[in-house]
LODO-732620 format. One record per atom (N, C-alpha, C): x, y, z; residue in one letter; residue number from 1. Coordinates in steps of 0.02 Angstrom, whole numbers, plus 50000, padded with zeros to 5 digits. Layout:
<pts>
<pt u="X" v="Y" w="Z" pator="A" rolum="NUM"/>
...
</pts>
This chain:
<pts>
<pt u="50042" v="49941" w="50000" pator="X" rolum="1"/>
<pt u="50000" v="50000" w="50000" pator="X" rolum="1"/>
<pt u="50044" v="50062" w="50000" pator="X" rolum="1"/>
<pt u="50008" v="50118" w="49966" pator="X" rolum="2"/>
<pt u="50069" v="50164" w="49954" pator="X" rolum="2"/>
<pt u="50032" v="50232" w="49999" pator="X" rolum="2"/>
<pt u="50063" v="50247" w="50026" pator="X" rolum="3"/>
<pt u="50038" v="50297" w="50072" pator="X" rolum="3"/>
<pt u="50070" v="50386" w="50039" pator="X" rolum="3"/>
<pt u="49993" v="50411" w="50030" pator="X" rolum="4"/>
<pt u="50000" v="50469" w="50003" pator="X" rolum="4"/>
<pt u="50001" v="50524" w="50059" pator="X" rolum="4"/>
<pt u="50055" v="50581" w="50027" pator="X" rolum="5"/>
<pt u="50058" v="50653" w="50093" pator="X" rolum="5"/>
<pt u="50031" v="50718" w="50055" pator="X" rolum="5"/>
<pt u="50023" v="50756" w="50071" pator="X" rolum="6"/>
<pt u="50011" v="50789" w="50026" pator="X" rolum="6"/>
<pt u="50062" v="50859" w="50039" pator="X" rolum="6"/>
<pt u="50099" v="50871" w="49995" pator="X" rolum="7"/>
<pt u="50149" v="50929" w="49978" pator="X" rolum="7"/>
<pt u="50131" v="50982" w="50030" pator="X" rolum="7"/>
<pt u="50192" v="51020" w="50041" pator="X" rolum="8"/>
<pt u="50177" v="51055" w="50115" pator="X" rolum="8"/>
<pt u="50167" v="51125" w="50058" pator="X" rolum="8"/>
<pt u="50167" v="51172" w="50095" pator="X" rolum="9"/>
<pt u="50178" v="51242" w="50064" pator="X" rolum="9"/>
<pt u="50223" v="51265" w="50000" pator="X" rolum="9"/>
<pt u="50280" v="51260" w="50033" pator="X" rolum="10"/>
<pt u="50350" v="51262" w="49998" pator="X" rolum="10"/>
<pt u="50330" v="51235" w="49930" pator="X" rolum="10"/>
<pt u="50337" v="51180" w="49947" pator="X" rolum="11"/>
<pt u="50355" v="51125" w="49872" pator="X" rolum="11"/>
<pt u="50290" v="51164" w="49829" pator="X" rolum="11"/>
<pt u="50231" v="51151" w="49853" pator="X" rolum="12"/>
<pt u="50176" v="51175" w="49801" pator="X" rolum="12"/>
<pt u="50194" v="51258" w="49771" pator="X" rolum="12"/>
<pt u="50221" v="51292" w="49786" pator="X" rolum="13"/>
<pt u="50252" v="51372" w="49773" pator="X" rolum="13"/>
<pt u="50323" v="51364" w="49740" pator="X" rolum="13"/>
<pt u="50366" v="51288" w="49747" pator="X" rolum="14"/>
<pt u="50406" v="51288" w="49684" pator="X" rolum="14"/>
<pt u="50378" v="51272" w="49623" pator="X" rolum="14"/>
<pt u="50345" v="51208" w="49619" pator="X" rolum="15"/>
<pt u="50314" v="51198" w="49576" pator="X" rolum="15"/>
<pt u="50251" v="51238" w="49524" pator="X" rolum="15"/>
<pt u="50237" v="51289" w="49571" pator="X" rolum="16"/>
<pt u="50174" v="51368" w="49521" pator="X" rolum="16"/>
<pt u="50261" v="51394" w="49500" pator="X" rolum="16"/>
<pt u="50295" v="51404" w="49542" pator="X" rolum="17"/>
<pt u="50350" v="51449" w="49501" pator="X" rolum="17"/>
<pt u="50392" v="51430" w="49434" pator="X" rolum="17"/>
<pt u="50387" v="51366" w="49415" pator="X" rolum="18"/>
<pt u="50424" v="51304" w="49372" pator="X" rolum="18"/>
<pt u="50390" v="51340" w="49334" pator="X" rolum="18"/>
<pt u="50289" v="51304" w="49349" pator="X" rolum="19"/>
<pt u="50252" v="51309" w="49298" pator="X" rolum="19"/>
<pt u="50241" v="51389" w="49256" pator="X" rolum="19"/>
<pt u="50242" v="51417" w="49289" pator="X" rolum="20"/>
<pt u="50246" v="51508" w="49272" pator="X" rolum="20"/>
<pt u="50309" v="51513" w="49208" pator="X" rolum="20"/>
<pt u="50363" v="51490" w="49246" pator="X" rolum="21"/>
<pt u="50419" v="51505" w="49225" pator="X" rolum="21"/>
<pt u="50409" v="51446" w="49144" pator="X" rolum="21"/>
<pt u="50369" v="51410" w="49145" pator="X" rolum="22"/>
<pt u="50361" v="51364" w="49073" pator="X" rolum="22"/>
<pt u="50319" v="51408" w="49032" pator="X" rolum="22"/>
<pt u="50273" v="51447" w="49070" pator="X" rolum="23"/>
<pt u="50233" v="51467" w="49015" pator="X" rolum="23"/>
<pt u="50255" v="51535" w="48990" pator="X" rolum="23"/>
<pt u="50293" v="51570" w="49020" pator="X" rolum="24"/>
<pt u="50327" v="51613" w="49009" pator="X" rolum="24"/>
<pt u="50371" v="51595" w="48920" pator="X" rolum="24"/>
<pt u="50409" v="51546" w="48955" pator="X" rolum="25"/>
<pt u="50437" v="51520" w="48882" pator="X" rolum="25"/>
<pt u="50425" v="51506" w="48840" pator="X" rolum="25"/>
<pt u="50337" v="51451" w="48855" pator="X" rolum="26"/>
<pt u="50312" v="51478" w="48762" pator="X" rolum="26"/>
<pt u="50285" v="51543" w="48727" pator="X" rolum="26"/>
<pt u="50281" v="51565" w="48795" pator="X" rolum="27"/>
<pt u="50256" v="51651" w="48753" pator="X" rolum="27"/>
<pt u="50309" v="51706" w="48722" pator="X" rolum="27"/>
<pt u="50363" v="51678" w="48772" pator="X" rolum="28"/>
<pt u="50450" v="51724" w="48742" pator="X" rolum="28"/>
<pt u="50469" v="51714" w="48675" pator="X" rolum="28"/>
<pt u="50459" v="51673" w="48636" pator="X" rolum="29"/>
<pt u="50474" v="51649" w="48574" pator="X" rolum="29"/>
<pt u="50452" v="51687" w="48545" pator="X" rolum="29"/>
<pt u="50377" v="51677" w="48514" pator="X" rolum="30"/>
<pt u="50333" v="51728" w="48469" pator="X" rolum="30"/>
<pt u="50330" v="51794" w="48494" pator="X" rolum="30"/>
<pt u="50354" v="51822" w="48555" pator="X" rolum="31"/>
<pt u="50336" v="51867" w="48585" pator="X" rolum="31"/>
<pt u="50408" v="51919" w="48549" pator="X" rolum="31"/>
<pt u="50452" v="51884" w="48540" pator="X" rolum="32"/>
<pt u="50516" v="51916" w="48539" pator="X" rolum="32"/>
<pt u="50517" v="51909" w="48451" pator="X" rolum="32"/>
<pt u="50486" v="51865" w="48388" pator="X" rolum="33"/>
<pt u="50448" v="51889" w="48364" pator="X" rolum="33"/>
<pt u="50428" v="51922" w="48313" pator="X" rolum="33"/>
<pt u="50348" v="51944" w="48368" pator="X" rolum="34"/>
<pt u="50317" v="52006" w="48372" pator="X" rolum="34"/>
<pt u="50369" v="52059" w="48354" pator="X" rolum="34"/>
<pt u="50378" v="52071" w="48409" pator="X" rolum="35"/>
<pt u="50418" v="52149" w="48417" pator="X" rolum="35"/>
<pt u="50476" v="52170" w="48374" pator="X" rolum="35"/>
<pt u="50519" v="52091" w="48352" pator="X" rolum="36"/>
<pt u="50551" v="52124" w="48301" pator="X" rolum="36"/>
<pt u="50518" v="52121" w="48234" pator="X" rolum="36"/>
<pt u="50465" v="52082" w="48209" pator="X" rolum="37"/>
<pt u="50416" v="52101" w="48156" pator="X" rolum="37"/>
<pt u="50398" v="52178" w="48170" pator="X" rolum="37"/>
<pt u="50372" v="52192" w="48216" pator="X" rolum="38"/>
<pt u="50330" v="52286" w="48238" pator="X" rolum="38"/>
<pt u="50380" v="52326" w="48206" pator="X" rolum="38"/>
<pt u="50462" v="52316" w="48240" pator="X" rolum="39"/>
<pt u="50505" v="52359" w="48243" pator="X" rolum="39"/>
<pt u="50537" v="52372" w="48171" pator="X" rolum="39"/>
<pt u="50532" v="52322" w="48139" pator="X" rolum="40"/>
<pt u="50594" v="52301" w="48067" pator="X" rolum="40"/>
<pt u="50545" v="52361" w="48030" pator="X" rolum="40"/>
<pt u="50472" v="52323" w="48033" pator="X" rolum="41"/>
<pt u="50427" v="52342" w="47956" pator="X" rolum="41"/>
<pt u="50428" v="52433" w="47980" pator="X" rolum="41"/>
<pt u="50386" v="52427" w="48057" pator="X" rolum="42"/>
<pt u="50375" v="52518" w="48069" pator="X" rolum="42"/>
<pt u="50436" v="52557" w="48062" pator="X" rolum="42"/>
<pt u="50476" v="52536" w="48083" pator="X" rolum="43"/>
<pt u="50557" v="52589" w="48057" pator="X" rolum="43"/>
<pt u="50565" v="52575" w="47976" pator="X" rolum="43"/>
<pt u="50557" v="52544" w="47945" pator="X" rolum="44"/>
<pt u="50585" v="52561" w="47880" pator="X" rolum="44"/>
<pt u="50527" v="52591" w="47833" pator="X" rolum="44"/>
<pt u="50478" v="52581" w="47873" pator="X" rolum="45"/>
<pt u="50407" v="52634" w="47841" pator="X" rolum="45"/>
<pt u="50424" v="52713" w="47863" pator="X" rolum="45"/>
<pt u="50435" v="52719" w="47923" pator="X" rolum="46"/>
<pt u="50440" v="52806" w="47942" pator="X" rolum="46"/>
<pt u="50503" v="52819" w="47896" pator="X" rolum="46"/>
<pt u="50561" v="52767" w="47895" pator="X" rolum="47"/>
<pt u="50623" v="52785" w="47848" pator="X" rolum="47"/>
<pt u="50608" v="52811" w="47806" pator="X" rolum="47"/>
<pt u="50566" v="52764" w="47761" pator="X" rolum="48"/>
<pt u="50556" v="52764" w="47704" pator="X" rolum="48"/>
<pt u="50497" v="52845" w="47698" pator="X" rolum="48"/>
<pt u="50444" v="52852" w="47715" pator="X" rolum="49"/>
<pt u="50412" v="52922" w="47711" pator="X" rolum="49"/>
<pt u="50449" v="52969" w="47721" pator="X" rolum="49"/>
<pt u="50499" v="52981" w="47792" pator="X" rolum="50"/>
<pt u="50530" v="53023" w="47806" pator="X" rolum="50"/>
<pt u="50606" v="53043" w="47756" pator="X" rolum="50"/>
<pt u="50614" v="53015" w="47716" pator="X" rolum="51"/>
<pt u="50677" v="53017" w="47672" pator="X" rolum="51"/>
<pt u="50765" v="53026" w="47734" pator="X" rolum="51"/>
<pt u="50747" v="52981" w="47761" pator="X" rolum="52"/>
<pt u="50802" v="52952" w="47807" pator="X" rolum="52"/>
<pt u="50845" v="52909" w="47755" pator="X" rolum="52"/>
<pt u="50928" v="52911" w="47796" pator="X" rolum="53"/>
<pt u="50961" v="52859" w="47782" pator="X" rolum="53"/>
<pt u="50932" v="52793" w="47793" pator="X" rolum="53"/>
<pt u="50926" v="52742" w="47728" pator="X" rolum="54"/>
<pt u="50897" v="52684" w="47734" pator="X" rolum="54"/>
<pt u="50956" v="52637" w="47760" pator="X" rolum="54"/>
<pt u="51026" v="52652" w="47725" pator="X" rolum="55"/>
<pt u="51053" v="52606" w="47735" pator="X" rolum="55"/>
<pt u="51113" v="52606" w="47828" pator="X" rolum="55"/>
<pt u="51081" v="52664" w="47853" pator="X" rolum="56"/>
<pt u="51087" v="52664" w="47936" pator="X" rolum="56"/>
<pt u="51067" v="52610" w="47979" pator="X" rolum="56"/>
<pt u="50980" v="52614" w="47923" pator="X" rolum="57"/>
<pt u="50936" v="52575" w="47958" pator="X" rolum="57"/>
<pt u="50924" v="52518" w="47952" pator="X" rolum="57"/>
<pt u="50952" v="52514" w="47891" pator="X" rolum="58"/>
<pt u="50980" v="52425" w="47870" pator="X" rolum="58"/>
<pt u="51016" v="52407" w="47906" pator="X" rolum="58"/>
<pt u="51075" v="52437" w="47949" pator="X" rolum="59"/>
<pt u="51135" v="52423" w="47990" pator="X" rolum="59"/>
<pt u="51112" v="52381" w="48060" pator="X" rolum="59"/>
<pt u="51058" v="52448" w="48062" pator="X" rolum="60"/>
<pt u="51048" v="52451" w="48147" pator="X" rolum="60"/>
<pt u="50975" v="52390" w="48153" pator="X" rolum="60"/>
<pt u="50935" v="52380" w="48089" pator="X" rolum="61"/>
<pt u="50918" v="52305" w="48102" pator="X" rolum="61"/>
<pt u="50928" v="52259" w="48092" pator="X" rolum="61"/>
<pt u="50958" v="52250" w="48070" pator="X" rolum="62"/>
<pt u="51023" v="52184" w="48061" pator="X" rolum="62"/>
<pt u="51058" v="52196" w="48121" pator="X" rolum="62"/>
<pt u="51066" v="52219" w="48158" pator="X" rolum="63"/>
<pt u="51107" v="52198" w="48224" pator="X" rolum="63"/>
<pt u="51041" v="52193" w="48281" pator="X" rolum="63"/>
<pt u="50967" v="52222" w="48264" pator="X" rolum="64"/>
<pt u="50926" v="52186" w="48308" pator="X" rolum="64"/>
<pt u="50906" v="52125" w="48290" pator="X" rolum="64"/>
<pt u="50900" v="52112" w="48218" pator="X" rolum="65"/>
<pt u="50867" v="52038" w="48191" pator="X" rolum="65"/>
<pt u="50935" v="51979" w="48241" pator="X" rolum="65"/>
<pt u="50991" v="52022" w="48240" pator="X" rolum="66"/>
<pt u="51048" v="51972" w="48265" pator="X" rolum="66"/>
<pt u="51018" v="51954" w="48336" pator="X" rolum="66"/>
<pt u="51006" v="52005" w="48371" pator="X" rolum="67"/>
<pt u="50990" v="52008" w="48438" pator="X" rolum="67"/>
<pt u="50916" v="51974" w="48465" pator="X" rolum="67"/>
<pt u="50872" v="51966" w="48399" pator="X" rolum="68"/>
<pt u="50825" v="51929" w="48403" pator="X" rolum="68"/>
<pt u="50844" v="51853" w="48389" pator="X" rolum="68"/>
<pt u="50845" v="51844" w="48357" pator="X" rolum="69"/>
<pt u="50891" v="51779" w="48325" pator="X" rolum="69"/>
<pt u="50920" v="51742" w="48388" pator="X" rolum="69"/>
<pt u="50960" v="51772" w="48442" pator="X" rolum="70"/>
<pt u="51012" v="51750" w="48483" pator="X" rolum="70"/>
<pt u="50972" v="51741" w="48554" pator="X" rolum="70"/>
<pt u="50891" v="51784" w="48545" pator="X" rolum="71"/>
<pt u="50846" v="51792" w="48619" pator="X" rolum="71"/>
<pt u="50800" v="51726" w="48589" pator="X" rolum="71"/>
<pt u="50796" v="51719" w="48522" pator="X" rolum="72"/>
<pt u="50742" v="51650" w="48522" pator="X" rolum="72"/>
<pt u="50793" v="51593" w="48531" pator="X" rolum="72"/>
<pt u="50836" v="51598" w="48506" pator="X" rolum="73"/>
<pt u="50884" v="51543" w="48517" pator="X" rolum="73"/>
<pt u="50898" v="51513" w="48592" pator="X" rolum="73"/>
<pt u="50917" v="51563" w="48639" pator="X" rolum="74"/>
<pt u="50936" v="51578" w="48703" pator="X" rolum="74"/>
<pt u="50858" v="51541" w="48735" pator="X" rolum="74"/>
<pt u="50776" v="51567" w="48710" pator="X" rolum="75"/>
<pt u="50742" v="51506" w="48736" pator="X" rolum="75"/>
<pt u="50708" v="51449" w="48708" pator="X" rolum="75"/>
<pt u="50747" v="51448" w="48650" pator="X" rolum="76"/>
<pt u="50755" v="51346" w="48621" pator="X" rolum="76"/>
<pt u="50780" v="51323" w="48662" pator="X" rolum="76"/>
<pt u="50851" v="51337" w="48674" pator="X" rolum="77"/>
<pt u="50879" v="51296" w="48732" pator="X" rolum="77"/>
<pt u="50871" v="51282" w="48782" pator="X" rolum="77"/>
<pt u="50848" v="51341" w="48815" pator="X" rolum="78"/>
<pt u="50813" v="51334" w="48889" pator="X" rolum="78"/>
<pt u="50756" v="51291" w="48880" pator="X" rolum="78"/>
<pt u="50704" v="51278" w="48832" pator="X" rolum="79"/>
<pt u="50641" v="51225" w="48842" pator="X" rolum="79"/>
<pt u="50692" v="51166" w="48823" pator="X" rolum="79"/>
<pt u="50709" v="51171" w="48779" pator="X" rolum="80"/>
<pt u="50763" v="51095" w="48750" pator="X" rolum="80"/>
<pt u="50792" v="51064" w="48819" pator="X" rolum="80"/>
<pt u="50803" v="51100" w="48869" pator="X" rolum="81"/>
<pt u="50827" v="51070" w="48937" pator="X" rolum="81"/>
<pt u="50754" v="51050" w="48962" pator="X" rolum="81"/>
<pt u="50724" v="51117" w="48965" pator="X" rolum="82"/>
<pt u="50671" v="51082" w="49025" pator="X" rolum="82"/>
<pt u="50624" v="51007" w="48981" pator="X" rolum="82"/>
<pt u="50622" v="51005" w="48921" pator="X" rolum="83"/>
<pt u="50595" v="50951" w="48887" pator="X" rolum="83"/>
<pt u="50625" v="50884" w="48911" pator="X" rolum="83"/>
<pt u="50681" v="50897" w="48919" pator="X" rolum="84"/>
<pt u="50726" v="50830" w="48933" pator="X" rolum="84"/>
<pt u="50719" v="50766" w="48885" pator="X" rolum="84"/>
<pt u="50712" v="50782" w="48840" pator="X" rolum="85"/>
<pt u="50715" v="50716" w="48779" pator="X" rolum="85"/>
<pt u="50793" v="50686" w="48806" pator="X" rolum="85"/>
<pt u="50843" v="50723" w="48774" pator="X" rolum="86"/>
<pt u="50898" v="50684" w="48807" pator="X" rolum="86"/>
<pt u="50904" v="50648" w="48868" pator="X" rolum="86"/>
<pt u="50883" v="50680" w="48926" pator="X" rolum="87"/>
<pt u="50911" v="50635" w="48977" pator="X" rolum="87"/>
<pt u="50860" v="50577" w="48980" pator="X" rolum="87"/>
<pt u="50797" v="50598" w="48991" pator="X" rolum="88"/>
<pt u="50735" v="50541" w="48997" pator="X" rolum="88"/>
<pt u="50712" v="50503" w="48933" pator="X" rolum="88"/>
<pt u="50750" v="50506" w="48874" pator="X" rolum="89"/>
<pt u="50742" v="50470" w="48826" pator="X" rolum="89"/>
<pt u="50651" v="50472" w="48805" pator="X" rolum="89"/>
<pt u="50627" v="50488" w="48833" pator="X" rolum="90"/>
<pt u="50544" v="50511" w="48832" pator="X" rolum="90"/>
<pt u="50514" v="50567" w="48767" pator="X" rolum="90"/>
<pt u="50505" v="50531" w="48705" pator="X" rolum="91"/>
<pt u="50469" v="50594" w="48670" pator="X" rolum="91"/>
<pt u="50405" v="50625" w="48686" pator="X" rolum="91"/>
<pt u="50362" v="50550" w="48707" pator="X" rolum="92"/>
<pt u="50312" v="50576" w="48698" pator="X" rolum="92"/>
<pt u="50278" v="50557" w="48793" pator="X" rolum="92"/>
<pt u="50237" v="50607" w="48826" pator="X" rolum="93"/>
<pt u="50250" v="50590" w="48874" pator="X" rolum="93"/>
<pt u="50161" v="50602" w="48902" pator="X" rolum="93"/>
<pt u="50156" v="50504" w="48912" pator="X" rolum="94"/>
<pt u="50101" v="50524" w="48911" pator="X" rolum="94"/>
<pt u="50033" v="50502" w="48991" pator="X" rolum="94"/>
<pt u="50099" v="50496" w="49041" pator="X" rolum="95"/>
<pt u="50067" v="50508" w="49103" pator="X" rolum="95"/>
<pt u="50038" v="50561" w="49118" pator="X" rolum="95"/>
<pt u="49996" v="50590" w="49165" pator="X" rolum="96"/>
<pt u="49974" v="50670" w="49175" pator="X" rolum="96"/>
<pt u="50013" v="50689" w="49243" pator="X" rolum="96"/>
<pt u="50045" v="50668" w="49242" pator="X" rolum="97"/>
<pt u="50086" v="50694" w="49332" pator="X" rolum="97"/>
<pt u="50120" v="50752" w="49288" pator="X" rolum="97"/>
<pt u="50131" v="50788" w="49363" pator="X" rolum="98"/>
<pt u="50172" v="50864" w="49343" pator="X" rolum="98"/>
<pt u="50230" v="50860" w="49340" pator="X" rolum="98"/>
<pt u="50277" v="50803" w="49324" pator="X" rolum="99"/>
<pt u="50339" v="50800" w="49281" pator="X" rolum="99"/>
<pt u="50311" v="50780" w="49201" pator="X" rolum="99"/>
<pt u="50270" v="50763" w="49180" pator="X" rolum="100"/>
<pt u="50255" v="50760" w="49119" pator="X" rolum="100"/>
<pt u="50227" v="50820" w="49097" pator="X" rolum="100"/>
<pt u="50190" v="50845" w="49132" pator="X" rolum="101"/>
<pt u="50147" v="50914" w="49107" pator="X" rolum="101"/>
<pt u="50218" v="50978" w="49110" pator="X" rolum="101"/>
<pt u="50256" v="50973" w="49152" pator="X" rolum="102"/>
<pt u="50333" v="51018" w="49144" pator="X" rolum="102"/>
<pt u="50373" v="51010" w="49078" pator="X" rolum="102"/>
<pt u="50377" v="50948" w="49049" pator="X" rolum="103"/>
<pt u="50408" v="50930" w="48990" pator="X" rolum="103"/>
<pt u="50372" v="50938" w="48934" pator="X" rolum="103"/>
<pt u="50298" v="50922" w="48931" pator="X" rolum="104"/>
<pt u="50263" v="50939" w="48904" pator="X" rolum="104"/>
<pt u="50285" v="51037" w="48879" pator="X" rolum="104"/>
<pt u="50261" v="51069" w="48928" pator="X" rolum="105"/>
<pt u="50276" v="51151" w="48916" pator="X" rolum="105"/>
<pt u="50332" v="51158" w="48909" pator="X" rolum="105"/>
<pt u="50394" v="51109" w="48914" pator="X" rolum="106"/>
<pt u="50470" v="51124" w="48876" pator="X" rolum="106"/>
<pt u="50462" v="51106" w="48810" pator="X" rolum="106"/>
<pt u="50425" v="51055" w="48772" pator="X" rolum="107"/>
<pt u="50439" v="51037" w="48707" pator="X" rolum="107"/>
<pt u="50371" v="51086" w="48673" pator="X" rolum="107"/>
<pt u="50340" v="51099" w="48688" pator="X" rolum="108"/>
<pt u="50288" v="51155" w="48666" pator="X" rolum="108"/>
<pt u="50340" v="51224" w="48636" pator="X" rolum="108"/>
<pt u="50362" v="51246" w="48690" pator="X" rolum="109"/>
<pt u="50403" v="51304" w="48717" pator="X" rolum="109"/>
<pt u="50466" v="51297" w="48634" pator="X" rolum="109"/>
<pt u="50469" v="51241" w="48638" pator="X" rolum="110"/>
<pt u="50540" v="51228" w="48590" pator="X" rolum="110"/>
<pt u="50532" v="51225" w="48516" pator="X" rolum="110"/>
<pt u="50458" v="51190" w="48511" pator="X" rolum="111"/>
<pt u="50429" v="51198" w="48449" pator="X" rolum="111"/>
<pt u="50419" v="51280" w="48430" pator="X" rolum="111"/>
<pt u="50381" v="51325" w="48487" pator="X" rolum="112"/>
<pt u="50359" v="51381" w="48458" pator="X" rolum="112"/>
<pt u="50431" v="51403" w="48459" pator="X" rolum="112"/>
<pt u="50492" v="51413" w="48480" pator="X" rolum="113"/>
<pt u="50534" v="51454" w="48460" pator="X" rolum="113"/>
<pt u="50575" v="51416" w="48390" pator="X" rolum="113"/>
<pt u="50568" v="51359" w="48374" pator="X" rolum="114"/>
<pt u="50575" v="51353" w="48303" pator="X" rolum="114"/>
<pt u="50517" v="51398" w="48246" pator="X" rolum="114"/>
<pt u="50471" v="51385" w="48270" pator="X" rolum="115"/>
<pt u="50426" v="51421" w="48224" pator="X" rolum="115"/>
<pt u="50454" v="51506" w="48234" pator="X" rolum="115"/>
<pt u="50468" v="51518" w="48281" pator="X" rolum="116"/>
<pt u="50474" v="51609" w="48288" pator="X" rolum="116"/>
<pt u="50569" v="51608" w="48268" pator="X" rolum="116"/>
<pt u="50585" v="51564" w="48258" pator="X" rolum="117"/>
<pt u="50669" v="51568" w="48224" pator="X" rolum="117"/>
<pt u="50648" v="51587" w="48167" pator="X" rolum="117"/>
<pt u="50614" v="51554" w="48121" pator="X" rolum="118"/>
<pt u="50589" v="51562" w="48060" pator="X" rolum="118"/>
<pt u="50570" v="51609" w="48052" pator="X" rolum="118"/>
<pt u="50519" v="51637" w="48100" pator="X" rolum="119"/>
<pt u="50480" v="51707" w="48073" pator="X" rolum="119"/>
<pt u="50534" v="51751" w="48070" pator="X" rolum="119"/>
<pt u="50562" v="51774" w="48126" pator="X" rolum="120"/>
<pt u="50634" v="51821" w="48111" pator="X" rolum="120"/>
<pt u="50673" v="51828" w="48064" pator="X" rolum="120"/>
<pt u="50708" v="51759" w="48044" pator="X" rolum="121"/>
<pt u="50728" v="51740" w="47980" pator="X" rolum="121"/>
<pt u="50708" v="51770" w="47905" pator="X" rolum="121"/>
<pt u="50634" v="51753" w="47918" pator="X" rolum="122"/>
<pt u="50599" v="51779" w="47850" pator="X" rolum="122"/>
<pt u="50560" v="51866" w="47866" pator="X" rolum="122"/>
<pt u="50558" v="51883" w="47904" pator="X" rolum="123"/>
<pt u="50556" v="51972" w="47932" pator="X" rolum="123"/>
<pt u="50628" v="51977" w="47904" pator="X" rolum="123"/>
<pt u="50692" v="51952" w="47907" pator="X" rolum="124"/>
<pt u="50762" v="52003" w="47901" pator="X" rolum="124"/>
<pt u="50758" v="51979" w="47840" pator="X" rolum="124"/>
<pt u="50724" v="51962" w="47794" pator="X" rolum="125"/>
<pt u="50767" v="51948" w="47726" pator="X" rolum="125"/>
<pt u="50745" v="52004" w="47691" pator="X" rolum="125"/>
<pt u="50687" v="52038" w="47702" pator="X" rolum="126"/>
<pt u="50707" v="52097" w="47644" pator="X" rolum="126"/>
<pt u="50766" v="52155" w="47664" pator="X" rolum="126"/>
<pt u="50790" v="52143" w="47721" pator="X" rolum="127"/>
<pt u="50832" v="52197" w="47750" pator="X" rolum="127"/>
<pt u="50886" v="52187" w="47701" pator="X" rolum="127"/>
<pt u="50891" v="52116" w="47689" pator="X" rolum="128"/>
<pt u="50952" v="52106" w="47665" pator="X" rolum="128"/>
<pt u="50934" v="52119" w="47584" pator="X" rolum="128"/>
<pt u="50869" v="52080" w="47531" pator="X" rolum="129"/>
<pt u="50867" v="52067" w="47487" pator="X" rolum="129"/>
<pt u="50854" v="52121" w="47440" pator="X" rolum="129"/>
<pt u="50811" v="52167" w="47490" pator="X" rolum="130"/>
<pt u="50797" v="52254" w="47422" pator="X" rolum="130"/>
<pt u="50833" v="52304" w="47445" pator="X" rolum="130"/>
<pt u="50827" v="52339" w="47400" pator="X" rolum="131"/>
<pt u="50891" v="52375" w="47396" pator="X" rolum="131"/>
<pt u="50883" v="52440" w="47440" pator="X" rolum="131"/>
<pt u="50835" v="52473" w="47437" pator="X" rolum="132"/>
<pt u="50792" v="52532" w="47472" pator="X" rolum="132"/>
<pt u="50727" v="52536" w="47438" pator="X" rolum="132"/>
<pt u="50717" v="52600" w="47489" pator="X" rolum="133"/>
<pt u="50642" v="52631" w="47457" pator="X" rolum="133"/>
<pt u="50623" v="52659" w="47390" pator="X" rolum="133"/>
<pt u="50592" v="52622" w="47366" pator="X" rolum="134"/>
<pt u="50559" v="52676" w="47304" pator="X" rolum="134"/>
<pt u="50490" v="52636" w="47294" pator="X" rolum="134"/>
</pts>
């Protein structure tokens, strides 16, 4: 017979903090994005109306697309840990205890920042591919 306790305070307030801290991470992906989609297109539109140096602003987003690029990357890896495919050899995980539902929101988390690698990717290519405004 297995005798159940039930989690004191503590433990239940690490575990909301894990879970917070998971969902956080699938939203950081697309979230980071967002903002450099907002930032790329709205700056090279005011550029472009305002008859600004374009190719400043080619400079200076290409070193945010970098900086985006390196913040989705930065949380692939972090879900790629909390997923733990490597250590637990576990793809697919299909108990409901809250070590599965944690790995669960790491491989979620890891998928959406592949999908938001991409979006960035394809947001910086006209930086690179046209030439300026006309």
């Amino acid at each position: 017979m297995t005798e159940e306790r039930t989690p004191d305070r503590r433990e239940d307030q690490k575990e909301f903090a894990e879970e917070e801290a998971s969902l956080l991470k699938i939203t950081l992906g697309p979230l980071i994005w967002a903002a450099h989609f907002v930032v790329c297109y709205g700056l090279v539109a005011v550029t472009c109306a305002k008859g600004w140096d374009i190719g400043a602003v080619r400079i200076g987003l290409g070193g945010l697309s970098a900086l985006a690029l390196a913040g989705v990357l930065w949380v692939g890896w972090a879900a790629w840990r909390q997923w733990g495919v490597t250590t637990t050899g576990d793809r697919v995980n299909r108990l409901g205890s809250a070590e599965d539902r944690h790995h669960f929101l790491g491989h979620a988390a890891f998928l959406l920042s592949i999908i938001s690698l991409i979006g960035v990717v394809f947001v910086s290519l006209p930086l690179v591919l046209i030439g300026g405004c006309q």
